[in-house]
C-alpha positions in Angstrom: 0.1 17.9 -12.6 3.7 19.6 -12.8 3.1 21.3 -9.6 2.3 17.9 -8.0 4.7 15.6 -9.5 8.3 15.8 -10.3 7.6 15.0 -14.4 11.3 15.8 -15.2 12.9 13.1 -13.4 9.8 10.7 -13.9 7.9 11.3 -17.5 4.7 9.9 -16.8 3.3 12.3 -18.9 5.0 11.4 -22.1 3.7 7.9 -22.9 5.2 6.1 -25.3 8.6 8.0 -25.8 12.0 6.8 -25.0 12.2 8.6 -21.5 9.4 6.9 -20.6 10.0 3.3 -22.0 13.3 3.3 -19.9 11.2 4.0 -16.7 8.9 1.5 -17.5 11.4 -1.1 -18.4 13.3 0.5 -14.7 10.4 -0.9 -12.9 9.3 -4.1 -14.9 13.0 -5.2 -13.6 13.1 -4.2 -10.4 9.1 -5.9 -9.8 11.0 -8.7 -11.4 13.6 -8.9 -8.9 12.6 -7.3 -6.0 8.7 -8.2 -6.6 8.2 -4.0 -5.9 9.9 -1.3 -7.1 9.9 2.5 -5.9 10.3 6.0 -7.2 11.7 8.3 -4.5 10.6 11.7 -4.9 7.5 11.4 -7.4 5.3 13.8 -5.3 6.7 16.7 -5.2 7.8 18.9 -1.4 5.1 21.4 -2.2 2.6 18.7 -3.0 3.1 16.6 0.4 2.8 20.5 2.0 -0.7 21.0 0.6 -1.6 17.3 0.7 -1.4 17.6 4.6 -2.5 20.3 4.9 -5.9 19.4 3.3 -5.9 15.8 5.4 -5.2 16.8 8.7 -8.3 19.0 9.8 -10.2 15.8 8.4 -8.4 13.1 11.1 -11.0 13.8 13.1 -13.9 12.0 10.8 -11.3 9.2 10.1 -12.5 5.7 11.1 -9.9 4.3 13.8 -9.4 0.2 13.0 -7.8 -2.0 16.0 -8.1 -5.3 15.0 -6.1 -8.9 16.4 -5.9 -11.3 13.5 -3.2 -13.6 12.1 -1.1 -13.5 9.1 -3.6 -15.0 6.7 -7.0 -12.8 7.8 -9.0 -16.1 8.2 -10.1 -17.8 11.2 -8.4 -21.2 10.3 -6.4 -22.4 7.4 -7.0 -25.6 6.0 -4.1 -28.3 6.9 -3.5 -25.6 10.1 -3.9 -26.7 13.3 -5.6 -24.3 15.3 -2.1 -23.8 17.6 0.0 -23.9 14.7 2.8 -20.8 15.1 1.8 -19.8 11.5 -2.0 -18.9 13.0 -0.4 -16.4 15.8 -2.3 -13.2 16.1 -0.7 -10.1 15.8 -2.3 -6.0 16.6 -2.8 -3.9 14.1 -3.7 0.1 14.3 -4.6 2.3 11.9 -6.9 5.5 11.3 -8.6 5.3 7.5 -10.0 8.2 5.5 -11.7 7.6 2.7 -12.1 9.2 -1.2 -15.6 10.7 -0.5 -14.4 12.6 2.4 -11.4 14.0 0.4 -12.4 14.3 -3.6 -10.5 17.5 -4.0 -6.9 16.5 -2.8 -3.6 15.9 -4.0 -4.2 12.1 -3.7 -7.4 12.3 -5.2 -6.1 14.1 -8.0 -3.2 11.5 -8.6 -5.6 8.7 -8.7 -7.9 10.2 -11.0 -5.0 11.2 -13.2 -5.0 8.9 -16.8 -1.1 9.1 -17.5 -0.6 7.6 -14.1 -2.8 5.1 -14.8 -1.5 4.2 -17.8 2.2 4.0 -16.3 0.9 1.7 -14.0 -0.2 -0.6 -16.1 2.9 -0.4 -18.2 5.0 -1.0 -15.3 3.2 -4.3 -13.9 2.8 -5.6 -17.5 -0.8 -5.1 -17.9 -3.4 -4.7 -20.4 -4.9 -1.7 -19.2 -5.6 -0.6 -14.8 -9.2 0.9 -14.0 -9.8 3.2 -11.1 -12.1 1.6 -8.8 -16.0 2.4 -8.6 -16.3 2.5 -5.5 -16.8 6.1 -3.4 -14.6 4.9 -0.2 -12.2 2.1 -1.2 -10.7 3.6 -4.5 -8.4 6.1 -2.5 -7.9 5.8 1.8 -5.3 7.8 3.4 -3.7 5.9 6.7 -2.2 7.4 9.5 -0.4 5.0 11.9 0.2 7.4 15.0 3.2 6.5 18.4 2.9 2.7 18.6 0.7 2.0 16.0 1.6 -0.1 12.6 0.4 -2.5 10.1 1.2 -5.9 11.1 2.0 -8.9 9.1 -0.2 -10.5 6.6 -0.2 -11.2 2.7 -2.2 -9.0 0.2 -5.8 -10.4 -1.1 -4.4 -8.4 -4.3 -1.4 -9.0 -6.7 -0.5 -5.5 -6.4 -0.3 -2.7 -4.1 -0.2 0.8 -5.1 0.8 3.6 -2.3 2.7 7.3 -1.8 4.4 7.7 1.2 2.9 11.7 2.0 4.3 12.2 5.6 7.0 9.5 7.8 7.8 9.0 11.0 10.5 10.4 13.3 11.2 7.0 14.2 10.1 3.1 13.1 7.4 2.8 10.3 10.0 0.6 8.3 8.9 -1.8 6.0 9.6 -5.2 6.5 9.2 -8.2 3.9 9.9 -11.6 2.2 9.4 -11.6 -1.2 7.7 -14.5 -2.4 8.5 -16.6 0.9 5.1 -19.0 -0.5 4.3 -19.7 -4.0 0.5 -20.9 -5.0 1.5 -24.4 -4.9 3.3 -24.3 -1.7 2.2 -22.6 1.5 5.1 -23.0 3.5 3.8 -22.4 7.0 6.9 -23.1 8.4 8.3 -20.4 6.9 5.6 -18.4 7.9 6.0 -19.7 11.7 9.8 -18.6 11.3 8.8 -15.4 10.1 6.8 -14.4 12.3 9.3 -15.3 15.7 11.8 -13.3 14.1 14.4 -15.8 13.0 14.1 -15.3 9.2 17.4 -14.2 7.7 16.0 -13.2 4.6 13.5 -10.8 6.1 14.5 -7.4 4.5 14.0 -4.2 5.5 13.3 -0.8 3.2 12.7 2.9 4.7 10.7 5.0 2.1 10.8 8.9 2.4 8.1 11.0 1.9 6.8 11.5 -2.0 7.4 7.7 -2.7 5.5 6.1 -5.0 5.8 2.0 -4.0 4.4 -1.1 -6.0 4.7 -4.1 -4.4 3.2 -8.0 -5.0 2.1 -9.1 -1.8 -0.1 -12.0 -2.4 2.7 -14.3 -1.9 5.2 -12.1 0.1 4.4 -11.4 4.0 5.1 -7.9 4.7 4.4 -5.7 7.6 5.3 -2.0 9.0 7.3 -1.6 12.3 5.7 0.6 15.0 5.6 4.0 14.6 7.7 6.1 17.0 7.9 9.6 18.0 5.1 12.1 17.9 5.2 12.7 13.6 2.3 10.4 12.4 3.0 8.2 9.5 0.6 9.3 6.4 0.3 7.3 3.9 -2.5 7.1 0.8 -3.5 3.9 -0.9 -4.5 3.6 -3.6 -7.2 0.7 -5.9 -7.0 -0.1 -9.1 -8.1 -3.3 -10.9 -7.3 -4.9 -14.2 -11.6 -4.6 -15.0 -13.5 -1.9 -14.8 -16.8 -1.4 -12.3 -15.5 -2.6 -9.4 -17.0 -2.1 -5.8 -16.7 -3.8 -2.8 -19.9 -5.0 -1.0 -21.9 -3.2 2.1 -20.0 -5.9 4.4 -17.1 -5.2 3.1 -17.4 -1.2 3.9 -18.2 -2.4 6.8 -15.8 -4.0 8.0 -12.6 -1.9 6.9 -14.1 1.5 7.1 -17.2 1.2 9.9 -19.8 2.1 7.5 -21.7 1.2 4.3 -21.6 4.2 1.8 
């Protein structure tokens, strides 16, 4: 794993020793404040070389997702008004491979890889973080080609795990609010603001290639700018869950990846 990740700057392999207590604290702090934190360079040059180089012949079998939906993923929103500016759609573009069709790659080999695992955990203040079950959902590479991006919403889960492998010539920044609603209040307006551009506490962050990011989105709206230029922006995601065994269902599969196993 030495020849993937840069170890010496970032000692996920030495659990439990001071180097790696002050990286975990690092990024208990900055989730804390920032509700993410990021480690620039985890994956190493060589790495992201041979991790694109084993994803791009499979592009072709990757299942292309175009979809209009609003921020929330639901049809209506209890309290909303259908016309409500919080219940705008938006377009988001995407091309999705999934773990089966990559098990020996450099993300694939991350994911499966205990000490990260463990680190994880650590760093988001958890018992313990299980690799998913499931044969497509537990690791999807995205690629966002000219024009394309991710579009606002808030995450169904309370973290999000991904590694930046190739970005952009142009756009693909990431654009938040951290913690703009709160489980008690829902604050559509602030959502409506959001989402015509007049929210002066948006923020913007540009990752570079090899990033690991963590972020909390259930609460924070977040969203990826288009992509320009003709570099594709790659990037792997990556499932875990605080139980073991989990699996998402046939519709599920379905619905985010065009097929059921």
């Amino acid at each position: 794993m030495r020849d993937i990740l840069d170890l010496d700057r970032y000692p996920l392999d030495r659990p439990g020793s001071p180097a790696w207590h002050a990286l975990v604290g690092h990024c208990r702090a900055q989730l804390a404040a920032d509700g993410m934190f990021s480690l620039p360079g985890l994956v190493t040059q060589a790495a992201l070389t041979r991790a694109m180089a084993e994803i791009t012949p499979l592009m072709p079998q990757a299942f292309t997702h175009k979809r209009s939906h609003n921020i929330y993923f639901k049809p209506t929103v209890p309290g909303l008004p259908d016309d409500h500016p919080a219940l705008c759609k938006v377009e988001t573009a995407s091309h999705t491979l999934c773990a089966d069709q990559m098990p020996q790659s450099v993300p694939v080999w991350i994911y499966e890889w205990a000490p990260f695992q463990v680190f994880l955990a650590a760093a988001m203040d958890l018992p313990a973080l299980f690799p998913m079950l499931d044969p497509l959902a537990r690791v999807n590479v995205m690629t966002y080609r000219t024009g394309e991006r991710l579009n606002w919403h808030f995450d169904r889960s309370d973290f999000t795990t991904t590694i930046l492998l190739q970005a952009p010539e142009g756009g693909g920044e990431f654009l938040y609010h951290t913690d703009l609603r709160s489980d008690d209040n829902p604050n559509h307006d602030g959502v409506a603001r959001l989402l015509r551009g007049e929210d002066p506490l948006m923020q913007t962050l540009r990752l570079s290639a090899g990033t690991l990011n963590v972020f909390k989105g259930r609460n924070t709206p977040h969203c990826v700018t288009p992509v320009e230029g003709s570099t594709d922006r790659v990037i792997t995601v990556f499932s875990y869950y605080p139980r073991p065994g989990v699996v998402f269902s046939p519709e599920e599969r379905l619905g985010f990846y065009g097929r059921e196993g």
